[in-house]
C-alpha positions, 0 to 999 in steps of 0.5 A: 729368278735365276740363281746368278739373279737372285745371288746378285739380288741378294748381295745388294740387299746385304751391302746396303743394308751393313753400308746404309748410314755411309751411302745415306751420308754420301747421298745427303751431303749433294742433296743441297738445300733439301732434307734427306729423308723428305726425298720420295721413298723410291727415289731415296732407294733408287739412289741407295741401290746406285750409290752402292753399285756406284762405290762398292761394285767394281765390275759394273760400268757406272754409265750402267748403273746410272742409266739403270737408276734413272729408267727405274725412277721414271718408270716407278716415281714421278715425271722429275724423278729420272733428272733428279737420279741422273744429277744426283748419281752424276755429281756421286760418280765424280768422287767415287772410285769409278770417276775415271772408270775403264773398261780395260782395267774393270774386273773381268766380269764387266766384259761377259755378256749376260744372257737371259733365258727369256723374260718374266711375264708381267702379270698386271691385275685391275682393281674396282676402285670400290673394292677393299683393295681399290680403298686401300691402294687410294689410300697412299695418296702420294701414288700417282697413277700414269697412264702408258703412252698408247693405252 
């Protein structure tokens, strides 16, 4: 990972952590009608994640990290999820200090174009399902298994 990748990483991981009681808090006062803490475990992180970028990161545009949130929900949650994330992050946005965002008086940082080498291959391995790690992956039976359009 690059270094600017991994410091970024890392200061995420940092601001969440030391802020996780005030953005579990802010989360849970929209979710109405719905325990908290029963949200799917990578919804409930997605929104963490978001939440802190949302209210503690100024350079980014929040339409970035609310998009960002939402295609990581529905790649790694359920079918549902990206709606839930949007509503949630939507309805957050609002009373965050971003709820009239613009660009023009962002930190400079928003204006700069990232620019990557090249991407990391994705190495995917397959399991035989009778395998010691095919039993122990069925074993979190909340997990579903899609499979990609065109395969």
């Amino acid at each position: 990972m690059p270094k600017d990748m991994a410091a970024y990483a890392e200061r995420l991981v940092r601001g969440i952590r030391s802020n996780l009681a005030i953005i579990d808090h802010k989360l849970a006062t929209i979710i109405i009608d719905y325990d908290y803490n029963r949200i799917a475990a990578v919804d409930r992180n997605v929104l963490r994640v978001a939440a802190y970028e949302l209210l503690e990161i100024p350079e980014i545009p929040p339409a970035v990290t609310i998009n960002e949130a939402i295609e990581i929900a529905k790649r790694y949650s359920t079918a549902e999820s990206g709606r839930f994330v949007n509503g949630i992050l939507g309805r957050l946005l609002q009373d965050s200090p971003k709820a009239n965002w613009d660009p023009a008086t962002a930190p400079f940082e928003a204006n700069e174009v990232l620019e990557r080498d090249e991407e990391p291959e994705v190495v995917e391995e397959v399991v035989a399902e009778t395998s010691d790690e095919g039993k122990l992956a069925s074993k979190f039976g909340t997990w579903k298994v899609r499979k990609e359009h065109g395969s």
